[in-house]
N, CA, C and O atoms as a DFTB+ gen file, in Angstrom:
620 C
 N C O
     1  1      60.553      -0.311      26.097
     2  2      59.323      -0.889      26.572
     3  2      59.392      -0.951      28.111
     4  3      60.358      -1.458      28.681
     5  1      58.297      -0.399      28.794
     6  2      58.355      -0.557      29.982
     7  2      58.821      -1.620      30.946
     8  3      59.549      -2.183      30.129
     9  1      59.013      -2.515      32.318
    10  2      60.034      -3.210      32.515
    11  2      58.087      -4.298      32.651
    12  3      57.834      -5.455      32.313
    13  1      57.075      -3.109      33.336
    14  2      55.959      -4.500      33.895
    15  2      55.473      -4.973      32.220
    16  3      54.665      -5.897      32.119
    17  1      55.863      -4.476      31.286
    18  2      54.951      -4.856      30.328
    19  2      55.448      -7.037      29.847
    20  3      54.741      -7.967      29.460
    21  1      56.930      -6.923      30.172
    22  2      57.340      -7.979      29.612
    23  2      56.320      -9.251      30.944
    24  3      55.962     -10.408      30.726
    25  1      56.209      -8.757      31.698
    26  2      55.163      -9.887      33.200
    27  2      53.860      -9.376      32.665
    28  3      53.682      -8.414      31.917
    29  1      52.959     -10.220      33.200
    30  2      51.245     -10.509      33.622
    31  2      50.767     -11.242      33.860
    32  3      50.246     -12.204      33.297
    33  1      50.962     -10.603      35.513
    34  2      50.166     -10.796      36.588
    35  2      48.883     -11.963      37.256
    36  3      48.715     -12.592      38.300
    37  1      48.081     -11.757      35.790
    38  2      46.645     -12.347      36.187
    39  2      46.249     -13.243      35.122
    40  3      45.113     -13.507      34.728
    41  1      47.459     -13.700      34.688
    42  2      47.040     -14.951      33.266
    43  2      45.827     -15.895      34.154
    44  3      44.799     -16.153      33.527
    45  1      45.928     -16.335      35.393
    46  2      45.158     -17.518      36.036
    47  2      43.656     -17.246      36.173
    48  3      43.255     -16.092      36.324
    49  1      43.040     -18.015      36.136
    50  2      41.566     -17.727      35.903
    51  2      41.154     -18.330      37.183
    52  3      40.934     -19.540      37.216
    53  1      40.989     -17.385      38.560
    54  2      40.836     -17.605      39.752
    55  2      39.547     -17.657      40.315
    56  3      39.327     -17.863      41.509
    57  1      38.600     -17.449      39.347
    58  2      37.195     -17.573      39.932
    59  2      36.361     -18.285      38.898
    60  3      36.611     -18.170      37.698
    61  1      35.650     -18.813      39.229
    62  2      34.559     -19.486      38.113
    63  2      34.321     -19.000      37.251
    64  3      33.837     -17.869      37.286
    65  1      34.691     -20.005      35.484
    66  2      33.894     -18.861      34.834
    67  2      32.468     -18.953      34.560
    68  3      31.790     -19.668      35.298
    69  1      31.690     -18.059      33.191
    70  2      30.316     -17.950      33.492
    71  2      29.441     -18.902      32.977
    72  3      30.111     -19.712      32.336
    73  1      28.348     -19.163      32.959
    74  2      27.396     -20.209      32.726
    75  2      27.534     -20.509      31.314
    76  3      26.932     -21.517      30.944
    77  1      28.350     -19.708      30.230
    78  2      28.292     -20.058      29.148
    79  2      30.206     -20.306      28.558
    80  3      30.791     -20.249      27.476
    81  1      30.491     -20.509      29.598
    82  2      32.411     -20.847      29.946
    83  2      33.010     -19.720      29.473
    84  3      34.028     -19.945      28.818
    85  1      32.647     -18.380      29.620
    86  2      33.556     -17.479      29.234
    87  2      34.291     -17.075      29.694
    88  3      33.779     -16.350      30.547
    89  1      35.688     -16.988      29.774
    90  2      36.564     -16.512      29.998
    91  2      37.313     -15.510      30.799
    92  3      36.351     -16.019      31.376
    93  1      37.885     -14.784      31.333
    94  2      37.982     -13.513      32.360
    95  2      38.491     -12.950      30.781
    96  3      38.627     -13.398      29.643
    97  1      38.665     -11.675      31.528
    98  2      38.915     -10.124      30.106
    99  2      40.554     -10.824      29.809
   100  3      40.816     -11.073      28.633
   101  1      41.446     -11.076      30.697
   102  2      42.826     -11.670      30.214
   103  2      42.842     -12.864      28.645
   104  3      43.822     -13.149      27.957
   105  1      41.721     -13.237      28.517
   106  2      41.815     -14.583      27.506
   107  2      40.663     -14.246      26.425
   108  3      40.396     -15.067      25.548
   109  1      40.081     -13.179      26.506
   110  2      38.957     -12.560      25.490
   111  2      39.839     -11.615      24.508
   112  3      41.033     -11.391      24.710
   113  1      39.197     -11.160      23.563
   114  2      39.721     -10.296      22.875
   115  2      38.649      -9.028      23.034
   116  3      38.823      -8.181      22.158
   117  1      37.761      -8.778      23.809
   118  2      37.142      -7.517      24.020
   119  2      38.071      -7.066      25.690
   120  3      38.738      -7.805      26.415
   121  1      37.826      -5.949      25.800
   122  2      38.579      -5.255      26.805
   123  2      40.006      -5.588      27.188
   124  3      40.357      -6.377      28.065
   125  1      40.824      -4.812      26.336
   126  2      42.155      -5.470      26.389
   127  2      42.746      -5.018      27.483
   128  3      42.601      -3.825      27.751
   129  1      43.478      -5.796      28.286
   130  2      44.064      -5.314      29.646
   131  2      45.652      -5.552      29.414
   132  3      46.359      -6.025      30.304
   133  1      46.171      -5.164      28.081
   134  2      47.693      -5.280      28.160
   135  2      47.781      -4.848      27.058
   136  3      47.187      -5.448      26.162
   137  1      48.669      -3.482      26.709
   138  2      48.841      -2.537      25.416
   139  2      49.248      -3.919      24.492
   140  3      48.669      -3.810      23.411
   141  1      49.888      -4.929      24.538
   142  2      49.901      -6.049      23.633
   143  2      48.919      -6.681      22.907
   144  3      48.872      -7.155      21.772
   145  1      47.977      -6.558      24.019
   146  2      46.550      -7.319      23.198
   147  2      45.920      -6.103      22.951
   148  3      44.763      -6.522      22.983
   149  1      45.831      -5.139      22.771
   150  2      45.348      -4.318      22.714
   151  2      45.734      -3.993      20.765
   152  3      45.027      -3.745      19.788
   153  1      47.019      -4.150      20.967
   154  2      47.684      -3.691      19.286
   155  2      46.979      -4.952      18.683
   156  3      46.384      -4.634      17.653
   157  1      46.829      -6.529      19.045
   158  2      46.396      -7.427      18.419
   159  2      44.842      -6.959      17.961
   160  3      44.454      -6.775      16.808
   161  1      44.190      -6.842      19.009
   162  2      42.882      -6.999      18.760
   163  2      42.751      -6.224      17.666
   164  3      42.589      -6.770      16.575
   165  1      42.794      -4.919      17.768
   166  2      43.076      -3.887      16.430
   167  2      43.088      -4.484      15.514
   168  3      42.117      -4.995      14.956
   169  1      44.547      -4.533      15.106
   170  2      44.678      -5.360      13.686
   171  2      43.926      -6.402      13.669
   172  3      43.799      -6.512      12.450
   173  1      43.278      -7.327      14.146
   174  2      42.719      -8.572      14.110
   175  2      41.112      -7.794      13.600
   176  3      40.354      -8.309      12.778
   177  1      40.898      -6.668      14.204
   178  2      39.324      -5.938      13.770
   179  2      39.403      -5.761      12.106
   180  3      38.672      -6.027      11.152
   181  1      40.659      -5.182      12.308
   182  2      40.765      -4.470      10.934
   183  2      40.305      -5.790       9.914
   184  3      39.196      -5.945       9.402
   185  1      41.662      -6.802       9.769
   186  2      41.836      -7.572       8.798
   187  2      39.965      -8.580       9.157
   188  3      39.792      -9.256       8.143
   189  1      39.069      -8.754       9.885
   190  2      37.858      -8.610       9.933
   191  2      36.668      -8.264       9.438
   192  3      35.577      -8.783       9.201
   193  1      37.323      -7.003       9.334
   194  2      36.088      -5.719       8.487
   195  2      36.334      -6.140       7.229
   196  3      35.414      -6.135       6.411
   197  1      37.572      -6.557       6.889
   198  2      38.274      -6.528       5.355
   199  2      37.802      -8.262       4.959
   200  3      37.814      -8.924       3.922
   201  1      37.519      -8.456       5.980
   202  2      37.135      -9.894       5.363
   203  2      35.285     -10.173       5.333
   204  3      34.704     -10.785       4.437
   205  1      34.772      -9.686       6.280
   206  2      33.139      -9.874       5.960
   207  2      33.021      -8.756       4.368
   208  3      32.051      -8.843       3.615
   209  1      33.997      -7.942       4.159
   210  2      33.332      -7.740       3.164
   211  2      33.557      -8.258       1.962
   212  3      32.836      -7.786       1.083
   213  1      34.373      -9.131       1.603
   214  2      34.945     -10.299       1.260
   215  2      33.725     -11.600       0.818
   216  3      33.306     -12.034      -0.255
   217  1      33.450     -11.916       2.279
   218  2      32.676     -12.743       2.936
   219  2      31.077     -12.281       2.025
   220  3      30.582     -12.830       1.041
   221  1      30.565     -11.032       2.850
   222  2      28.985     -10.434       1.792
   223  2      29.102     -10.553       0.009
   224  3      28.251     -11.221      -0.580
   225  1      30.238      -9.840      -0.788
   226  2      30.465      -9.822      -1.823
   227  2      30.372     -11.217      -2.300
   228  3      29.678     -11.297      -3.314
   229  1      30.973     -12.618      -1.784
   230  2      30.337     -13.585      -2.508
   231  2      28.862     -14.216      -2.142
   232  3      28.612     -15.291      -2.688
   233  1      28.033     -13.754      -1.422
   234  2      27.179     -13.730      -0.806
   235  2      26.412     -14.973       0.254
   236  3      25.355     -15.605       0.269
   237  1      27.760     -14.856       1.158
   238  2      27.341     -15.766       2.484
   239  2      27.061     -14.908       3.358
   240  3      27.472     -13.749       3.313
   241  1      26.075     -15.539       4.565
   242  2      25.664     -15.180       5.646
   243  2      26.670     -15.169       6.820
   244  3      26.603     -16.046       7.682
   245  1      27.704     -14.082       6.875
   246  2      28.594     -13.716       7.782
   247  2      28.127     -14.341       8.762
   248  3      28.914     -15.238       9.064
   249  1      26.829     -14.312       9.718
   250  2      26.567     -15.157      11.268
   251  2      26.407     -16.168      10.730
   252  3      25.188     -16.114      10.896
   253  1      26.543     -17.131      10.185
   254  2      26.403     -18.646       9.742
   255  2      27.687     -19.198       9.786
   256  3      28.100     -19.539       8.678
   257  1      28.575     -19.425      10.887
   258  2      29.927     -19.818      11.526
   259  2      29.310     -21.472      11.486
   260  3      28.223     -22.044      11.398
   261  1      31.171     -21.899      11.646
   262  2      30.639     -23.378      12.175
   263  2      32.062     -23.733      13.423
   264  3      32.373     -24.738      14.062
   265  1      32.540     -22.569      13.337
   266  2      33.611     -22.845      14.757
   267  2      33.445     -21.984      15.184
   268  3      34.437     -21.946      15.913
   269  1      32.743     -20.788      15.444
   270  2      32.655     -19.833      16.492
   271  2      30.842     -20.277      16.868
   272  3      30.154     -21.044      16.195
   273  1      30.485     -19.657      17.906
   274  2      29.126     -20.000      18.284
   275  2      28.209     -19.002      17.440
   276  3      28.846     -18.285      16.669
   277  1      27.227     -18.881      17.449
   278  2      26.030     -18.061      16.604
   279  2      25.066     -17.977      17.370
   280  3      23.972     -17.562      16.987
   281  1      25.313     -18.364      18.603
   282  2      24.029     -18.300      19.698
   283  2      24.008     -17.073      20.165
   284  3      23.081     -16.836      20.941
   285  1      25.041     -15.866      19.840
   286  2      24.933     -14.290      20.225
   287  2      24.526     -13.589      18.694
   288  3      25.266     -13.451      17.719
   289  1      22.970     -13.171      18.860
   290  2      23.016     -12.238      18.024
   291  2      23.367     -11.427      17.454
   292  3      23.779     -10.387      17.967
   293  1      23.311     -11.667      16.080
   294  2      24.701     -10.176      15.667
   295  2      26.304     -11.071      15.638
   296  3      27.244     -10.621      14.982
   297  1      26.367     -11.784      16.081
   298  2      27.334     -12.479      15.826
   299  2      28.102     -12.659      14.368
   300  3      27.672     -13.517      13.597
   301  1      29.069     -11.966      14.051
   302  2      28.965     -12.765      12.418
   303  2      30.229     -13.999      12.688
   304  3      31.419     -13.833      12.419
   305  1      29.821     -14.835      13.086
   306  2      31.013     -15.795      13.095
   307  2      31.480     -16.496      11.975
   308  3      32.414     -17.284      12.127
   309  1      30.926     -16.312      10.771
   310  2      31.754     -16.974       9.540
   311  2      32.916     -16.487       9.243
   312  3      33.904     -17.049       8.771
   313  1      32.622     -14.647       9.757
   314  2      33.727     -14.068       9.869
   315  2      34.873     -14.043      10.568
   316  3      35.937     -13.598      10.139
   317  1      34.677     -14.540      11.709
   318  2      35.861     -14.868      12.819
   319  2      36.384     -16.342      12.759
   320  3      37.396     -16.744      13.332
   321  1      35.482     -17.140      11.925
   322  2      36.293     -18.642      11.143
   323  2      37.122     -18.123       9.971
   324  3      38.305     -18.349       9.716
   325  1      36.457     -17.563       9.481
   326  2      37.837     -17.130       8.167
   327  2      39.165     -16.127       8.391
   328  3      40.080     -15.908       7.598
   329  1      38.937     -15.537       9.884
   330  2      39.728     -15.306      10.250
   331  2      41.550     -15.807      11.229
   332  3      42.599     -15.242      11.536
   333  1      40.942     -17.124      11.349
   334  2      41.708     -17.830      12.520
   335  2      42.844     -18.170      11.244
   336  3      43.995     -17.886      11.576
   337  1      42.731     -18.621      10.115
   338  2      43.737     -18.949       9.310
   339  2      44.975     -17.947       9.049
   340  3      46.175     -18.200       9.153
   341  1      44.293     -16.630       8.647
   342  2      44.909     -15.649       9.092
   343  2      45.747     -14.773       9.913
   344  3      46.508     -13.835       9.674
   345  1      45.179     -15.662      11.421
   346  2      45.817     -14.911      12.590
   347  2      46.887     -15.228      13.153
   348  3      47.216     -14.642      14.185
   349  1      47.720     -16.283      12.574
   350  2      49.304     -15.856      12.160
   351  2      49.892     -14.823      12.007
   352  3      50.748     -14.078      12.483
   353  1      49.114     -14.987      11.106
   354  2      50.779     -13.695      10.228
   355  2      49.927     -12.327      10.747
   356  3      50.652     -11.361      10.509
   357  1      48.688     -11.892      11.354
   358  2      48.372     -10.700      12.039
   359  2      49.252     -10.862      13.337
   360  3      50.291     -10.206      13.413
   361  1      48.895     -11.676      14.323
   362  2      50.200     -11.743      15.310
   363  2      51.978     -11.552      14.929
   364  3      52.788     -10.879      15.567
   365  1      52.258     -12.484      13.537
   366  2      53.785     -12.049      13.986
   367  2      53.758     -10.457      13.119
   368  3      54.692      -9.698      13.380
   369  1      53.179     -10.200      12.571
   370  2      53.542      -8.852      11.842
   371  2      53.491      -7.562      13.086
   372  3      54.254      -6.596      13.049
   373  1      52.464      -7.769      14.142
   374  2      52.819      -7.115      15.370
   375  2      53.463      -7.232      16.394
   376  3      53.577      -6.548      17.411
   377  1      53.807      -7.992      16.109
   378  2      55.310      -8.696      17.478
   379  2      56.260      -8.104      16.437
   380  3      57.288      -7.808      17.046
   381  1      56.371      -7.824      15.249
   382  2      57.448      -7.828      14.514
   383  2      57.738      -6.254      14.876
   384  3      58.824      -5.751      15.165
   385  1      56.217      -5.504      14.758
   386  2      56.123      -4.079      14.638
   387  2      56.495      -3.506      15.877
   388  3      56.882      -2.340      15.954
   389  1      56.381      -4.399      17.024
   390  2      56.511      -4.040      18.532
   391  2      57.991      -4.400      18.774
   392  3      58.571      -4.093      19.815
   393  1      58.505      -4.994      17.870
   394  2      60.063      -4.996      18.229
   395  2      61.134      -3.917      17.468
   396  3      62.298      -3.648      17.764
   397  1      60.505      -3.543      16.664
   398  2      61.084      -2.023      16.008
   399  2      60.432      -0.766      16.713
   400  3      60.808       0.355      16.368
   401  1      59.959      -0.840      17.191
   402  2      59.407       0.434      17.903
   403  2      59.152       0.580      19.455
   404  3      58.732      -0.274      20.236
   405  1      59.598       2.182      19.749
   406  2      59.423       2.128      21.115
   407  2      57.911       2.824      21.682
   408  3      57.189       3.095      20.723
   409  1      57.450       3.078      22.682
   410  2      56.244       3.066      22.786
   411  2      56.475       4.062      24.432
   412  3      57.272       3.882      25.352
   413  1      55.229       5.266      24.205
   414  2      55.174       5.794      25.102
   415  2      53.844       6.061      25.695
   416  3      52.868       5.687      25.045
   417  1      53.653       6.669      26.864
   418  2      52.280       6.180      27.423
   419  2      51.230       6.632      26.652
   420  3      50.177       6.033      26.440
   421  1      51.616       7.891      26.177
   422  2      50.277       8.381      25.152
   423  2      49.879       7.775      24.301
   424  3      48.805       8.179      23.856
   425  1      50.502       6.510      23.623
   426  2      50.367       5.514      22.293
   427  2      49.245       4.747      22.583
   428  3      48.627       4.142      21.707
   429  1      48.794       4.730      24.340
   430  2      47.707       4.044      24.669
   431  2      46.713       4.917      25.697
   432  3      47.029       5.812      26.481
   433  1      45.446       4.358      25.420
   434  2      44.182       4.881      26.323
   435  2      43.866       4.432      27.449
   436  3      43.161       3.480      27.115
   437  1      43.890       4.435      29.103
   438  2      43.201       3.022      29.862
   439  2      42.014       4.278      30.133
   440  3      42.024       5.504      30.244
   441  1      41.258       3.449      30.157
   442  2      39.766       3.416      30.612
   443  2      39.396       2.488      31.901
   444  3      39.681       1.302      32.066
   445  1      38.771       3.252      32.657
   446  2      38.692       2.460      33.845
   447  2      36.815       2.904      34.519
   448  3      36.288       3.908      35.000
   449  1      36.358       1.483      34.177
   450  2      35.216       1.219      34.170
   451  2      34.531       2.060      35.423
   452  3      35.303       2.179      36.374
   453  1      33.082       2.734      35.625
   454  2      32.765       3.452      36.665
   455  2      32.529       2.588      38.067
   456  3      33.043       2.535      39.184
   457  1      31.703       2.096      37.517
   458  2      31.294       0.717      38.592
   459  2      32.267      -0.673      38.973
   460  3      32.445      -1.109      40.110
   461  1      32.755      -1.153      37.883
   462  2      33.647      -2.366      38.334
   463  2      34.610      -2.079      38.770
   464  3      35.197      -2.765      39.606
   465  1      35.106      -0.770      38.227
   466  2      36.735      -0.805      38.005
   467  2      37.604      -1.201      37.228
   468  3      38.816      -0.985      37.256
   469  1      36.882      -1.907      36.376
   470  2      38.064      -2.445      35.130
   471  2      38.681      -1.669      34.510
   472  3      38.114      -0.660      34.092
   473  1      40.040      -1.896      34.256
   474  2      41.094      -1.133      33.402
   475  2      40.699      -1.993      31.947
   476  3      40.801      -3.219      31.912
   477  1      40.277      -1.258      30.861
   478  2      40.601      -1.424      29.618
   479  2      41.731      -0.372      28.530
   480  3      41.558       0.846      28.502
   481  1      42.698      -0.953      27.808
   482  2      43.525      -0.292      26.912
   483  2      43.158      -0.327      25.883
   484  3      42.860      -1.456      25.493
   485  1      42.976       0.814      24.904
   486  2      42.934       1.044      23.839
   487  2      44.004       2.038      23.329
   488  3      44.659       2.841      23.994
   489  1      44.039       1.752      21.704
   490  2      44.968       2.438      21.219
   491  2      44.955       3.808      20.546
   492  3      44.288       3.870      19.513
   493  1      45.754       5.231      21.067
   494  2      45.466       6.429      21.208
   495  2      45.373       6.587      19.381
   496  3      46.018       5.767      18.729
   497  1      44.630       7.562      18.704
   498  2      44.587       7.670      17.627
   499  2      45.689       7.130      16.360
   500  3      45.576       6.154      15.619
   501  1      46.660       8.054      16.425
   502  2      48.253       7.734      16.003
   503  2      48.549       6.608      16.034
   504  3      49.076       6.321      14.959
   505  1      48.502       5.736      16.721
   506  2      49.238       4.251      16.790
   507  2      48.120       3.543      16.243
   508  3      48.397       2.715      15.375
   509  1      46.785       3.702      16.595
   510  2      45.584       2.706      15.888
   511  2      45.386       3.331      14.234
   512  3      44.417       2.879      13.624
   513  1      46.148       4.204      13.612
   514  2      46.618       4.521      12.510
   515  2      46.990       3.827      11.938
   516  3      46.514       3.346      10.910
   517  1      48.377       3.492      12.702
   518  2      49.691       2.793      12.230
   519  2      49.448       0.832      12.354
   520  3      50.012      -0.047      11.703
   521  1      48.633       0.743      13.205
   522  2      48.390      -0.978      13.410
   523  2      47.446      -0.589      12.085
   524  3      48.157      -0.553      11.081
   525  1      46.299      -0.342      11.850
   526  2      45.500      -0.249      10.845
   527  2      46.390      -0.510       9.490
   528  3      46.172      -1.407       8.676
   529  1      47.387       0.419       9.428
   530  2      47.896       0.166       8.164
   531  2      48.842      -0.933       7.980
   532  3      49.132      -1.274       6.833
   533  1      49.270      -1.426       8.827
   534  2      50.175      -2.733       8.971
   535  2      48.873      -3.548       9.099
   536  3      49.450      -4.596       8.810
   537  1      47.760      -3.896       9.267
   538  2      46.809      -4.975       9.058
   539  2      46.681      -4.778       7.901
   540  3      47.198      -5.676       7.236
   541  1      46.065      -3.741       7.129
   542  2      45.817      -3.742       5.940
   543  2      47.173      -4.498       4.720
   544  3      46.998      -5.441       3.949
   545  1      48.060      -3.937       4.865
   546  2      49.524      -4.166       3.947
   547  2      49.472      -5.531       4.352
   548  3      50.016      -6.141       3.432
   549  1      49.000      -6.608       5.506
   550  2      49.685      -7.733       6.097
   551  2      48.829      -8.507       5.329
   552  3      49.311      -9.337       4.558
   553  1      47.804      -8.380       5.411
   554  2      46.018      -9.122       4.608
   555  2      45.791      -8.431       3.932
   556  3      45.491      -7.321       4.371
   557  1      45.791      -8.653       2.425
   558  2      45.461      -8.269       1.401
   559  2      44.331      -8.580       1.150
   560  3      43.988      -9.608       1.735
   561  1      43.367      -8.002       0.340
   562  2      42.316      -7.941      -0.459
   563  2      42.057      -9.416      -1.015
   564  3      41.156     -10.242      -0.866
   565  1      43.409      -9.365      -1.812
   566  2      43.469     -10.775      -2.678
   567  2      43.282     -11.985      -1.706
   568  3      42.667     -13.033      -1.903
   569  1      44.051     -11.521      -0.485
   570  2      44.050     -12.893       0.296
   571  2      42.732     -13.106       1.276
   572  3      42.445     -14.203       1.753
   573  1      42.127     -12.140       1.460
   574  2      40.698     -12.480       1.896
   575  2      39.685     -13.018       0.775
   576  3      38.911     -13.916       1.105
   577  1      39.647     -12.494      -0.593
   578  2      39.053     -13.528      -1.195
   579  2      39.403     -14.948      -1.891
   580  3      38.759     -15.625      -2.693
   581  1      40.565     -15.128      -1.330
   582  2      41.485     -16.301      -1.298
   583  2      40.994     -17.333      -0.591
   584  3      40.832     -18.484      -0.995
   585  1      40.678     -16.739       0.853
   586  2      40.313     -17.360       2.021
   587  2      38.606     -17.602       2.362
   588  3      38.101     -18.388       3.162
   589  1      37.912     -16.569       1.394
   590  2      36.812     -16.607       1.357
   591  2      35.882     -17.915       0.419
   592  3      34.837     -18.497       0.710
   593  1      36.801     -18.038      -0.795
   594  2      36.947     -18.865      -1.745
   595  2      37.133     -20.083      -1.276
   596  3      36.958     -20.892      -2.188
   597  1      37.417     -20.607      -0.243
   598  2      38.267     -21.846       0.409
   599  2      37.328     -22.063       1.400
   600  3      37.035     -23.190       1.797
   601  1      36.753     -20.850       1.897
   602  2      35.503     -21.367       2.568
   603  2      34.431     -21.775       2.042
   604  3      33.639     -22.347       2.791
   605  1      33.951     -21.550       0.091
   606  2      32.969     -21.692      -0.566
   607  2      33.108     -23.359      -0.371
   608  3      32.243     -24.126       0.050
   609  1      34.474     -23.670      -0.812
   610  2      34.471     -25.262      -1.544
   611  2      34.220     -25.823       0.123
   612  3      33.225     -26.529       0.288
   613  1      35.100     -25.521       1.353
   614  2      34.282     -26.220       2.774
   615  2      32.918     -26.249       2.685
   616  3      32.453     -27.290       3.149
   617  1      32.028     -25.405       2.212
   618  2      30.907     -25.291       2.814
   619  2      30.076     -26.225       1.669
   620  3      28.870     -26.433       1.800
């Protein structure tokens, strides 16, 4: 693993944030600026997809959250509440996966915005393969309607 990957730089949030307290790209999970969050977010999409459909099949309204906001359209935040229980064992199963494996620059994409300049990382085909299938094997089927089920009796 490279030597800058184990530092970063810009954890501090040095300028105001925005009228609706969001965050700089370091503390979001859209535009990942560190091949680390980058493997998270992934798997965190995946085991996601695998859960709104989870979520539709017993037939709740995926944007009808009560810990994420719903004030962004399109939002499905019921889905990103039934996800936080989960996002354990999606984090250590990729810290686990990132400590058996070595990693070379092609494993990742940066993209670097026209106008701002922002560096975003994404993950090069092959490796967003391999996180895909370690989300899937990590969150099971069973355990999203486990978790989906647990949200019936909350609600």
């Amino acid at each position: 693993m490279p030597a800058d990957w184990h530092t970063f730089q810009s954890r501090y949030i040095g300028r105001a944030q925005g009228r609706l307290g969001e965050l700089g790209a370091q503390f979001t999970t859209r535009g990942a600026v560190h091949p680390m969050q980058a493997m998270l977010n992934f798997a965190t999409a995946i085991a996601t997809a695998r859960l709104a459909r989870a979520i539709l099949a017993r037939g709740l309204d995926p944007c009808f959250g009560f810990l994420h906001e719903g004030r962004k359209p399109g939002r499905m935040s019921l889905v990103w509440d039934a996800v936080e229980p989960l996002r354990p064992r999606i984090v250590r199963a990729v810290f686990e996966y990132v400590k058996t494996h070595e990693f070379e620059k092609k494993d990742f994409l940066v993209f670097v915005h026209k106008i701002g300049g922002e560096r975003t990382i994404r993950l090069a085909p092959r490796l967003a393969k391999e996180i895909a299938a370690l989300a899937l094997k990590t969150i099971s089927v069973r355990e999203c309607v486990r978790i989906t089920d647990w949200l019936v009796k909350l609600l």
